[in-house]
Backbone as CSV, one residue per row, in Angstrom:
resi,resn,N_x,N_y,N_z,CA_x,CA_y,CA_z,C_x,C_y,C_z
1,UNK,-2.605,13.483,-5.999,-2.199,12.184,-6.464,-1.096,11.617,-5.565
2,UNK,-0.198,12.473,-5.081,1.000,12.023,-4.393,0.448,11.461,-3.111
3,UNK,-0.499,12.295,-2.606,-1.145,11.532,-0.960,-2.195,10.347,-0.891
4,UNK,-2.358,10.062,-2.470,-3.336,8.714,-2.555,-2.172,8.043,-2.510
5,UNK,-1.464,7.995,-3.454,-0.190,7.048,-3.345,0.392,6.787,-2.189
6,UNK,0.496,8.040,-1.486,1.147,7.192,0.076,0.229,7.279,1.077
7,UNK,-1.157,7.091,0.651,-2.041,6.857,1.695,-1.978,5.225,1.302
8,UNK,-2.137,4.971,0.314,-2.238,3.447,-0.214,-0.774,2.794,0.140
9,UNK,0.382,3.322,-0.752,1.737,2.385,-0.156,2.254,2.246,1.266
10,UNK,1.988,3.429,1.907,2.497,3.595,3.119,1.852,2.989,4.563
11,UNK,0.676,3.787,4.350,-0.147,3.791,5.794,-1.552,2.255,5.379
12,UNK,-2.115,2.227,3.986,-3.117,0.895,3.954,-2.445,-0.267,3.809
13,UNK,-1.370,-0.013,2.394,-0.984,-1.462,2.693,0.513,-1.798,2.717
14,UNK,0.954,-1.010,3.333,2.324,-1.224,3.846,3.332,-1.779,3.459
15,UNK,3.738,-1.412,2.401,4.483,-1.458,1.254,6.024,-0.952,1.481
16,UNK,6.016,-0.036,2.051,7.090,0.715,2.237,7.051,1.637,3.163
17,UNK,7.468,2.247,3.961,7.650,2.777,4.711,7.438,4.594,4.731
18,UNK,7.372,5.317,5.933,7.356,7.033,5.351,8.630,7.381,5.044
19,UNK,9.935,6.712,5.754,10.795,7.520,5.301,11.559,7.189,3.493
20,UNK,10.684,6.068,3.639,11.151,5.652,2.106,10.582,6.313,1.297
21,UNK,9.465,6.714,1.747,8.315,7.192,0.325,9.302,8.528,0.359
22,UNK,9.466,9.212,1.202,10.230,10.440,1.157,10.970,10.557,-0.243
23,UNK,12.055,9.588,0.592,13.055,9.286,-0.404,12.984,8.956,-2.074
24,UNK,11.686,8.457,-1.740,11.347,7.930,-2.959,10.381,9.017,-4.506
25,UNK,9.913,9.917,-3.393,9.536,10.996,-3.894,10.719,11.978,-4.630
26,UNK,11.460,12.605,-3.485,13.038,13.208,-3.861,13.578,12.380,-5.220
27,UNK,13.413,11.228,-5.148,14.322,10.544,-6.348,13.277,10.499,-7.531
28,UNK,12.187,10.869,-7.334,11.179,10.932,-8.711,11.737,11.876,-9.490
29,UNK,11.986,13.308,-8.771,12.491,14.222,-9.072,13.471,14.555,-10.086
30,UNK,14.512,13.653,-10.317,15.592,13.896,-10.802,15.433,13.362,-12.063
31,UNK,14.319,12.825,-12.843,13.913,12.308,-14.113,13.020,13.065,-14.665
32,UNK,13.126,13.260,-15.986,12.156,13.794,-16.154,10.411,12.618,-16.918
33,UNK,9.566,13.339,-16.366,8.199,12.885,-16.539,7.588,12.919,-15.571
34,UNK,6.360,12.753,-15.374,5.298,12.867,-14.674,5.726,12.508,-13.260
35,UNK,5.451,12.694,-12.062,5.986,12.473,-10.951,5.326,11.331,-10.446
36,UNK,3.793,11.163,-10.700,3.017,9.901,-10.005,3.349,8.840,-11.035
37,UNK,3.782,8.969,-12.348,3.851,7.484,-12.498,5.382,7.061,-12.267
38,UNK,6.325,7.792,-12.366,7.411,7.062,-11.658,7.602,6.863,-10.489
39,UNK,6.786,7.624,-9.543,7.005,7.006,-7.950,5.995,5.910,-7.563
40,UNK,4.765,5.703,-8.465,3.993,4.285,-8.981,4.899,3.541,-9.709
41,UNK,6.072,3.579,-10.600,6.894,2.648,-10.853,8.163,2.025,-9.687
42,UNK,8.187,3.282,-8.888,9.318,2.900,-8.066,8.565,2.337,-6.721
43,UNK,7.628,2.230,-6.222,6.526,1.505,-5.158,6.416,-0.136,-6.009
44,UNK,5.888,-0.158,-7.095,5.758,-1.287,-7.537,7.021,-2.270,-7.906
45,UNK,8.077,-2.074,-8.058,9.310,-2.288,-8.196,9.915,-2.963,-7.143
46,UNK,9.778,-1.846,-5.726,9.790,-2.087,-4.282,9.287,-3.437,-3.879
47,UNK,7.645,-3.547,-4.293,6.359,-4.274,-3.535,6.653,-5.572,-4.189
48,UNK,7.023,-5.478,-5.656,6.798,-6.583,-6.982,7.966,-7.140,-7.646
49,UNK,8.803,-6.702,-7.468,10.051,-6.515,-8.760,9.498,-5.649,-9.938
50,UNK,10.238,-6.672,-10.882,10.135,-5.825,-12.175,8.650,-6.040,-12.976
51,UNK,7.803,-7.171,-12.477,6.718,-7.491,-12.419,5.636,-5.749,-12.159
52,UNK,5.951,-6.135,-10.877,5.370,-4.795,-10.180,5.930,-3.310,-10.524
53,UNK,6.441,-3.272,-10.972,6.958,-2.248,-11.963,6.179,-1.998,-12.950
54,UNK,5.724,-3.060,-13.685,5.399,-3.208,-15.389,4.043,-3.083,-15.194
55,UNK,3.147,-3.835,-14.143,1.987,-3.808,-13.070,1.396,-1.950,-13.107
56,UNK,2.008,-1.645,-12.268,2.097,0.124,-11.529,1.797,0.927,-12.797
57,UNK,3.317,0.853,-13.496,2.551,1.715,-14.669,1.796,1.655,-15.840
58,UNK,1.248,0.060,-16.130,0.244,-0.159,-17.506,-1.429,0.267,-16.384
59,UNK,-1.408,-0.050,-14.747,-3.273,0.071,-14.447,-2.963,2.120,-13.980
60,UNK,-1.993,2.557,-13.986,-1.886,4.325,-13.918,-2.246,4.704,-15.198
61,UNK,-1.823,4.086,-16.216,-1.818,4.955,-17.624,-3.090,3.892,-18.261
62,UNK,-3.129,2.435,-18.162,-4.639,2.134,-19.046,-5.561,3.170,-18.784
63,UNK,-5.853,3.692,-17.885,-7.716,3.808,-18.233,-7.749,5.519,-19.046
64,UNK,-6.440,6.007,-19.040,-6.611,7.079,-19.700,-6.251,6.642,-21.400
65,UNK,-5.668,5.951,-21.653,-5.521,5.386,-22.834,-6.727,4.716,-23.513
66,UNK,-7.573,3.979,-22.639,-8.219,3.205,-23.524,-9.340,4.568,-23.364
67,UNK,-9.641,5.205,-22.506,-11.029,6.818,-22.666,-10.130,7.544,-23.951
68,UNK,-9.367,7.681,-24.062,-8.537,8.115,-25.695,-8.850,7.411,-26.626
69,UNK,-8.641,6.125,-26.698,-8.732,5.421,-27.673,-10.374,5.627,-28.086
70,UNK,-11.439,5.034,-27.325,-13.094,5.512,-27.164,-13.168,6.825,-27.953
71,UNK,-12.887,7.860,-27.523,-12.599,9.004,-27.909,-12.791,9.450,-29.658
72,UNK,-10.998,8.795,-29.289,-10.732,9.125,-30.893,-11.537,8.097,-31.781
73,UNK,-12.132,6.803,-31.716,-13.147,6.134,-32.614,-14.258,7.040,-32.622
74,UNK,-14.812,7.101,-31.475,-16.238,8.343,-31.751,-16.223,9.542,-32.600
75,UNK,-15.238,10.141,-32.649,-15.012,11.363,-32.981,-14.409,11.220,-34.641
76,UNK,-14.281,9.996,-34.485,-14.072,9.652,-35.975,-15.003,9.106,-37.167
């Protein structure tokens, strides 16, 4: 997950830079939760503002939410 992310921010669409993503990785670190969606919050933030922030992490986490949601109606 981490090398789609900086195959996409870094090297396709140039968003930010390698030594940022670095950095930007290292600083995922120090929070706790999942590592790809806060360094998808902190790319989108970068790219978007707070827009792109809000952007990054509702299309990372929809599609597992709404296959849950599907889910739990079927199964119900």
């Amino acid at each position: 997950m981490l090398k789609l992310l900086e195959y996409e921010a870094v090297d396709y669409r140039h968003w930010i830079g390698q030594e940022e993503f670095i950095n930007m990785v290292g600083t995922s670190f120090l929070f706790p939760g999942l590592t790809a969606i806060k360094l998808s919050a902190m790319i989108g933030y970068k790219a978007a503002g707070f827009q792109g922030l809000i952007l990054a992490v509702c299309c990372l986490n929809l599609p597992g939410l709404i296959l849950a949601m599907v889910g739990y109606q079927w199964l119900a």
